[in-house]
LUMBA-987551 format. One record per residue (C-alpha): x, y, z; residue in three letters. Coordinates in steps of 0.25 Angstrom, whole numbers, plus 2048, in hexadecimal, padded with zeros to 3 digits. Each point is the difference from the previous one (the first is absolute). Layout:
BEGIN
XYZALA;...
***
This chain:
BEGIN
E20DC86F5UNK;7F07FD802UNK;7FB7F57F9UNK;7F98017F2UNK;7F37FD7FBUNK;8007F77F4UNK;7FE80F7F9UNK;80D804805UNK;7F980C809UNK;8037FD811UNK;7F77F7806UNK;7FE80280FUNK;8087F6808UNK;7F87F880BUNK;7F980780BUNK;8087FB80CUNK;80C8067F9UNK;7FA80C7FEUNK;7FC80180FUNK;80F7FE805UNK;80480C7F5UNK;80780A808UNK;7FD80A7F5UNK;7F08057FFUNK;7FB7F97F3UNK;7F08067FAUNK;7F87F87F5UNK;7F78087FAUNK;7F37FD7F7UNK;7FE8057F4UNK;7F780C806UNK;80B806808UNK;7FC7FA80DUNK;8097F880AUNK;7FD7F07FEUNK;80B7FD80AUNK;80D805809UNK;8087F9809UNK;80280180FUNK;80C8087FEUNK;7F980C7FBUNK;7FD803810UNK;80E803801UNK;8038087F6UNK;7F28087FFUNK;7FA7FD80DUNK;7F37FB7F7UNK;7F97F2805UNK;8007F77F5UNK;7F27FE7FFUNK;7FA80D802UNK;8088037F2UNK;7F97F57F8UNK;7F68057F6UNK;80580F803UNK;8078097F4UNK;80C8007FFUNK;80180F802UNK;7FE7FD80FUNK;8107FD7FEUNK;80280B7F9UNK;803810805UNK;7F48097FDUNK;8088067F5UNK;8017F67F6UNK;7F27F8802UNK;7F98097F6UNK;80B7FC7F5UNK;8007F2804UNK;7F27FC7F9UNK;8028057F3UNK;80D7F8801UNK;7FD7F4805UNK;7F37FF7F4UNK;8098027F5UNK;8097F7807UNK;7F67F5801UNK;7FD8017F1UNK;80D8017FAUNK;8087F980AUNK;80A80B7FFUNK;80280880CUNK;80D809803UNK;8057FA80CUNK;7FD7F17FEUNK;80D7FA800UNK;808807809UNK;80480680CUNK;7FB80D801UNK;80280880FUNK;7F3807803UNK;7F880680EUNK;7F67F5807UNK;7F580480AUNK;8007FA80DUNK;7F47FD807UNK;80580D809UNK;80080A7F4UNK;80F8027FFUNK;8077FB7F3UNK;80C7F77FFUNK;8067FD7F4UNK;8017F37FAUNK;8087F97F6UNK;7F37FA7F6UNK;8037F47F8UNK;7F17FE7F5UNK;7FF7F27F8UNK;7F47FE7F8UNK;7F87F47FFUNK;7F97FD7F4UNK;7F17FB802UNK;7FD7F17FDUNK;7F87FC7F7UNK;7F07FF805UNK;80480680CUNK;7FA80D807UNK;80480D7F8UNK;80280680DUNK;80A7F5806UNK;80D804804UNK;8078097F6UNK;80B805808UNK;80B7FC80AUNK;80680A809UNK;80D800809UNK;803808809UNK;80D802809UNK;80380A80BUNK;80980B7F9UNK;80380780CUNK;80E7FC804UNK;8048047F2UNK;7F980D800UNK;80780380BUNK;80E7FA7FAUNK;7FE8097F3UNK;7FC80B808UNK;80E7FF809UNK;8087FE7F4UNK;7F980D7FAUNK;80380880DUNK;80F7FB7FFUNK;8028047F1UNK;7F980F806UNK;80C80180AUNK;8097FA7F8UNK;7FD80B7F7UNK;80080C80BUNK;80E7FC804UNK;8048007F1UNK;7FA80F7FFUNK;80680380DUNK;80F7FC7FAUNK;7FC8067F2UNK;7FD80D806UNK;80D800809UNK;8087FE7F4UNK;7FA80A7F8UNK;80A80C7FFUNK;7F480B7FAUNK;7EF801801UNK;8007FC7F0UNK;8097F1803UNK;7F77FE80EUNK;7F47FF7F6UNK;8057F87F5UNK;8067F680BUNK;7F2802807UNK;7F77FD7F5UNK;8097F57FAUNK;8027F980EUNK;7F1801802UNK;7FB7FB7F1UNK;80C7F4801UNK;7FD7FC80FUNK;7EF8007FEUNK;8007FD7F2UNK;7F980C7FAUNK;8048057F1UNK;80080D800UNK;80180C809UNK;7FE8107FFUNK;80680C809UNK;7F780C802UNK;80780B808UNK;7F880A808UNK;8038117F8UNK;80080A80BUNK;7FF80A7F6UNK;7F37FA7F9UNK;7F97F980AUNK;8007F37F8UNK;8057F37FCUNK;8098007F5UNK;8067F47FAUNK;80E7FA800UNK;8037F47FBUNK;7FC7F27FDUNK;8077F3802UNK;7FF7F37FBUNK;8057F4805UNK;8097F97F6UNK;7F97F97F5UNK;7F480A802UNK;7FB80B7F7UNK;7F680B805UNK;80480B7F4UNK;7F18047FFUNK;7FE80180DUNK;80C80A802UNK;7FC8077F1UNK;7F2803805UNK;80780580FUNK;80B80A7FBUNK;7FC80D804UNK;7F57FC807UNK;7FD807810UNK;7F47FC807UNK;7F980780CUNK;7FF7FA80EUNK;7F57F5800UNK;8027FF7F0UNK;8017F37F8UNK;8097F580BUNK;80A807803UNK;7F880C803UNK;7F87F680AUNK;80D7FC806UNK;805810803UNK;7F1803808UNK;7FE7F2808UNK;80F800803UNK;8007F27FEUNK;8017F47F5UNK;7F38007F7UNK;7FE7F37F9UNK;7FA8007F1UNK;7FE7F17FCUNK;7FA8017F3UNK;80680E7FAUNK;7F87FD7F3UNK;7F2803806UNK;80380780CUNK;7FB80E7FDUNK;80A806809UNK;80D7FC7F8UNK;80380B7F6UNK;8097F67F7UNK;7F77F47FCUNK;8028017F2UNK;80F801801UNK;7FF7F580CUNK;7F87F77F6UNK;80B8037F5UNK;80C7FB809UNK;7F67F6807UNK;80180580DUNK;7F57FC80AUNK;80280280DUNK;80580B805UNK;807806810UNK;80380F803UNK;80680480EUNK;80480B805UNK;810806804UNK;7FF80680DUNK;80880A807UNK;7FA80280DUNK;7F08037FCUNK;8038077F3UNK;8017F87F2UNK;80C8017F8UNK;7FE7F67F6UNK;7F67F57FCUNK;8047F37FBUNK;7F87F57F7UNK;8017F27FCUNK;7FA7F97F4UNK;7FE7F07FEUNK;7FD7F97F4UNK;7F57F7809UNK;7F3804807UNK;8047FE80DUNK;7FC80180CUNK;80880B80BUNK;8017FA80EUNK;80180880CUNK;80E7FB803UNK;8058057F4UNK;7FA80F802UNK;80680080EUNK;80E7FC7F8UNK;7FC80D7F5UNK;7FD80A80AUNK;80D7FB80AUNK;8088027F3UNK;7FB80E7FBUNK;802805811UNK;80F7FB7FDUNK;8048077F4UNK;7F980C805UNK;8087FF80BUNK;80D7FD7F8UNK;7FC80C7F8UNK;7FE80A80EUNK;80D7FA802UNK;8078037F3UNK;7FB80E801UNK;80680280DUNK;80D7FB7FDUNK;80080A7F4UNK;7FF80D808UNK;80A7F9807UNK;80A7FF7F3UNK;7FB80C7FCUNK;80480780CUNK;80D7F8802UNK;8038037F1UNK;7FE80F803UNK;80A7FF80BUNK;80A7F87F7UNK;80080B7F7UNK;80380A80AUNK;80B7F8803UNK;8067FF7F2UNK;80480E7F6UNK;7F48017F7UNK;8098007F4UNK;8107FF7FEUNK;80880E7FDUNK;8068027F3UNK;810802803UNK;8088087F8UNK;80B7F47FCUNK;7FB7F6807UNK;7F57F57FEUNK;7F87FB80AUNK;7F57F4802UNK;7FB7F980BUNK;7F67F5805UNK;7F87FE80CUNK;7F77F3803UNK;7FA7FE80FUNK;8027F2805UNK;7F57F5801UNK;7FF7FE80DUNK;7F1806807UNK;80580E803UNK;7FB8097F5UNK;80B80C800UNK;80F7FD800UNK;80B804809UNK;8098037F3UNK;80180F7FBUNK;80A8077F5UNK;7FF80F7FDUNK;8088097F7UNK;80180F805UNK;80780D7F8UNK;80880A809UNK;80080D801UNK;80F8017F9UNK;7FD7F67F3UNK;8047F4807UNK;7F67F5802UNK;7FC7F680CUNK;7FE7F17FDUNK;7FA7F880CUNK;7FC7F2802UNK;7FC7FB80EUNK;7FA7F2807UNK;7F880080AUNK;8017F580BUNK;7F07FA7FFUNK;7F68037F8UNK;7F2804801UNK;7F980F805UNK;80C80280BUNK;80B7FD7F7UNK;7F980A7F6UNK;80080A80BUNK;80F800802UNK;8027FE7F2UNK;7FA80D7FEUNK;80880780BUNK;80D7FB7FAUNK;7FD8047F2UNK;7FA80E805UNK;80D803808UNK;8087FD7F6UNK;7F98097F8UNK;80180B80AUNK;80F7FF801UNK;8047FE7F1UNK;80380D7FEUNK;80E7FF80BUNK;8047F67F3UNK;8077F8809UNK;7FE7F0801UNK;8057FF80EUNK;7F680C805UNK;7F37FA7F9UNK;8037F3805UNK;80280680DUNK;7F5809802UNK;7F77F37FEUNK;8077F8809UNK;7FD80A80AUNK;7F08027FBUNK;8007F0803UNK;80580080DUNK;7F580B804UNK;7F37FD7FAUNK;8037F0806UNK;80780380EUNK;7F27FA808UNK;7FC7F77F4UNK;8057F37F7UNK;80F8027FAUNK;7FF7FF7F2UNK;80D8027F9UNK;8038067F2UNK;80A7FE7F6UNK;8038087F6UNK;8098047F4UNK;80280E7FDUNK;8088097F4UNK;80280C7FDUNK;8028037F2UNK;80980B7F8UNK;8078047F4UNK;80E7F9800UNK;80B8067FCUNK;8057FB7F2UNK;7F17FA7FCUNK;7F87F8807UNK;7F980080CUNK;80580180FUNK;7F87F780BUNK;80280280EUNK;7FC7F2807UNK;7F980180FUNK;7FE7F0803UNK;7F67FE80FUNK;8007F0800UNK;7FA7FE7F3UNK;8077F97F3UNK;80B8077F8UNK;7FE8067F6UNK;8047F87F3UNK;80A8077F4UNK;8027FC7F3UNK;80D8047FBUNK;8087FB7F4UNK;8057F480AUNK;7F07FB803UNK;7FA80180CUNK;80480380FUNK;7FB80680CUNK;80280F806UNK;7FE80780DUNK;8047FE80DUNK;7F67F9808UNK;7FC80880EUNK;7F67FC80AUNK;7F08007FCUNK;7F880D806UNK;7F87FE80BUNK;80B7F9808UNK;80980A807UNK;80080E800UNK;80F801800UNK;8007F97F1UNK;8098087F7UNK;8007FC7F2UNK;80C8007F5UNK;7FC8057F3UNK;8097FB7F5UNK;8048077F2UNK;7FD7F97F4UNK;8038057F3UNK;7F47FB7F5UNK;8088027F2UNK;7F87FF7F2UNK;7FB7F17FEUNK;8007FE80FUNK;7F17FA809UNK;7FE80280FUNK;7F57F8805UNK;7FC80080FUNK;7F57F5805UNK;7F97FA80BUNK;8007F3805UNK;7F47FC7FAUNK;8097FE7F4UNK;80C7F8805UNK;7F87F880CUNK;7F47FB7F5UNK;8027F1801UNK;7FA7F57F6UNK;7F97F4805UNK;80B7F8805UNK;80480C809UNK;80C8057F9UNK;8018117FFUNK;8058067F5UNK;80B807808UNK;80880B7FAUNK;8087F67F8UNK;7F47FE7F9UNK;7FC80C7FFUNK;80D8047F9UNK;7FC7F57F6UNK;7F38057FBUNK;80880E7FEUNK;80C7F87F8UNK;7F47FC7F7UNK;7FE8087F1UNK;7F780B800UNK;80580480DUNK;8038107FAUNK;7F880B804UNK;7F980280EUNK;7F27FA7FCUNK;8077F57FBUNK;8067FC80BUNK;7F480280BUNK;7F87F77F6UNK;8097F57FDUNK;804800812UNK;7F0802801UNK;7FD7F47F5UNK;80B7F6807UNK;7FB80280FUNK;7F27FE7FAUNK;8057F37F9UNK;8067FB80CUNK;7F4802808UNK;7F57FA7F6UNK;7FE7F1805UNK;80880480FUNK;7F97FB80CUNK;80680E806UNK;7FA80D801UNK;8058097FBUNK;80780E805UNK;7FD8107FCUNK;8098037F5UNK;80680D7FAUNK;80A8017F6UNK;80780E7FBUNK;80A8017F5UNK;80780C7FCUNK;8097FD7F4UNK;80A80C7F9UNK;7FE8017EFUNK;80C7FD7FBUNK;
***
């Protein structure tokens, strides 16, 4: 604490102190000039001492603020009211070289003693070398920007669509950099224009005008900020969006108080997709840093949405292929009802290896296949495919043991000088039955027995031969079953019984008969929902990825 005067204003404290000062102290007169400045002021500004005496003060000063500094320092003078006397203000000093440094300010007034000259000493100034916490505030600053950019990185990874990727964007960006609002433009190849999205705010925030008077709006390239934004290709600064002429909003900016505003463009290679802006409440400057930060940003999302695009061709395409792999619709069967269910696993492929068809023959009966391909992905569609399409072909013999056959032997020779990939399979062929009912001859290749529902529960059928693909003497034994009124047949893959909860546990066909002993378990889509609802249960909060899965009940009307 500096000493008083008996007034209660600082007085100066002894001239020897005030030599060994480590900070720069100036004494000012009443007319502005420099009565005296300690020796330290050759450290700090490179000044001599006594070339400053009797010099303006605005010898200290950046040419930009001396000629505000006389008006200010008069009034001042007669009031003894000046806006940065008692505190610490960081503000630009010249150095004798012309380069600024900043400096943290510290003004004291001295009030005039009585009799004394009316141009003594008015004013005490302090000055300290602000460099090293510039530069401290300045690295913090940078930090928060690429502690934001890796927050934008990880919101953009986790965003499953382009319209999450934004919201996680604009909210990562307006929480991390404190900014209070934020706007989506996104580019119309159809018009040629900007039209606008959306408007976020962060939570406690309000920018209703703001999005009233935007609704609707499109703006041309080099129109209002965003329009800047979309012709530079690169973040535009607004700082005062009241009285900049190019902002198109002021009176709705005014209304929700908005000051300062940042637009940056979404980039996808050179072309602009989008164009995202910021608001803050504060006037506030925009540094470098934080543009490089914006335009690193809107190059990752437009790379997140390139990205995105890609890999919905890809689904698309995959999807497509999926399709062909499945019937487009089920067949209705005179006296018999029929549902099924197919879900692809989670894994990264994108087509399943699991297929089910149901084909009519050429004498009323009908073909019922299901079939599991070893892998997944393009190849395993590909033999998929061939199974399905051969079986097709060889329906109309109506025999299990020849279909199955006839694919074993496609197998063997599409893959003879390529990777063995094995099938299993389940095949029926269905016909009247004598005395009511239906009639299933069952062709088992390696895959799951068929499950029956009979007036005694549940148990298994078929006789289970070897999968196709394998040997190319592999015979196959159908077996007879009689499906009577009130009886279900449902065939599965393994995706069904192998589905295993986050401990690791599968459901396993004992399990499997649980869910079917459940109530409501009666016509066929009751049953593929309530097996396809149970796998999906087990699977919710599993650590384990999950298989393809295709389900098909035929049940008989009692």
């Amino acid at each position: 604490m500096a000493p008083t005067s008996g007034a209660g204003t600082p007085a100066l404290p002894a001239p020897a102190l005030l030599e060994a000062l480590p900070d720069t102290v100036v004494v000012a007169d009443g007319a502005g000039r420099i009565a005296y400045v300690n020796p330290s002021v050759r450290t700090l500004l490179g000044h001599d001492p006594v070339d400053l005496v009797g010099r303006s003060l605005t010898v200290l000063m950046p040419e930009r603020f001396r000629s505000s500094h006389g008006a200010g320092f008069d009034r001042f003078r007669r009031t003894g009211v000046g806006e940065l006397v008692g505190s610490t203000t960081q503000v630009p000093a010249l150095h004798v070289r012309g380069h600024e440094i900043p400096i943290d300010l510290t003004l004291s007034r001295l009030d005039p003693v009585p009799g004394a000259d009316p141009d003594g000493a008015v004013v005490v100034a302090v000055l300290r070398d602000a460099s090293t916490t510039v530069l401290l505030e300045r690295q913090l600053e940078v930090s928060r920007y690429l502690a934001a950019t890796l927050r934008v990185t990880a919101a953009l990874t986790e965003a499953p669509d382009a319209d999450a990727a934004f919201a996680r964007l604009l909210a990562t960006l307006c929480a991390e950099l404190d900014w209070d609002a934020a706007s989506l433009w996104e580019a119309d190849e159809g018009t040629g224009q900007l039209r606008y999205t959306s408007t976020w705010t962060a939570p406690g925030r309000d920018a209703g005008a703001l999005h009233a008077g935007t609704v609707g709006r499109s703006l041309a390239r080099g129109q209002g900020l965003p329009g800047l934004a979309w012709s530079s290709r690169a973040p535009v600064v607004m700082e005062d969006l009241w009285t900049d002429p190019r902002f198109l909003r002021a009176a709705e900016a005014r209304a929700d108080g908005l000051r300062t505003g940042v637009a940056f463009p979404v980039l996808r290679g050179d072309a602009v997709v989008a164009v995202c802006e910021l608001f803050s409440r504060q006037s506030r400057p925009v540094p470098g840093e934080l543009l490089d930060v914006l335009a690193h940003a809107g190059r990752q999302i437009g790379q997140f949405l390139g990205r995105l695009r890609a890999e919905s061709d890809v689904r698309h395409l995959a999807d497509t292929l999926q399709r062909s792999l499945l019937p487009s619709h089920l067949p209705t069967i005179p006296g018999l009802d029929i549902g099924a269910r197919y879900r692809p696993g989670g894994g990264s492929a994108l087509v399943g290896g699991d297929t089910y068809d149901v084909t009519p023959l050429p004498d009323g009966r009908w073909m019922v296949l299901i079939a599991d391909v070893c892998g997944t992905g393009a190849e395993a569609a590909a033999v998929t495919a061939l199974a399905r399409h051969t079986a097709r072909a060889t329906a109309a013999a109506g025999d299990p043991d020849e279909v199955l056959r006839a694919v074993n032997a496609a197998l063997l020779r599409e893959q003879a000088s390529g990777p063995l990939r094995f099938v299993t399979a389940c095949c029926l062929v269905l016909g009247p039955r004598d005395g009511g009912g239906v009639r299933a001859d069952v062709g088992v290749a390696g895959h799951p027995l068929p499950l029956l529902r009979t007036p005694a529960g549940w148990s298994e059928v078929g006789h289970r031969d070897l999968p196709l693909g394998i040997d190319a003497d592999a015979r196959f034994r159908p077996q007879t079953v009689p499906l009577p009124p009130g009886a279900a047949l449902v065939l599965y893959t393994d995706g069904v019984t192998e589905a295993r909860d986050d401990s690791g546990v599968q459901l396993g066909e004992d399990g499997l008969v649980a869910l079917l002993d459940r109530p409501g378990a009666d016509s066929a889509e009751q049953i593929v929902e309530l097996i396809s609802t149970g796998v999906e249960k087990r699977l919710r909060h599993s650590r384990f990825e999950a298989d393809d899965l295709a389900v098909l009940a035929l049940t008989i009307p009692s």
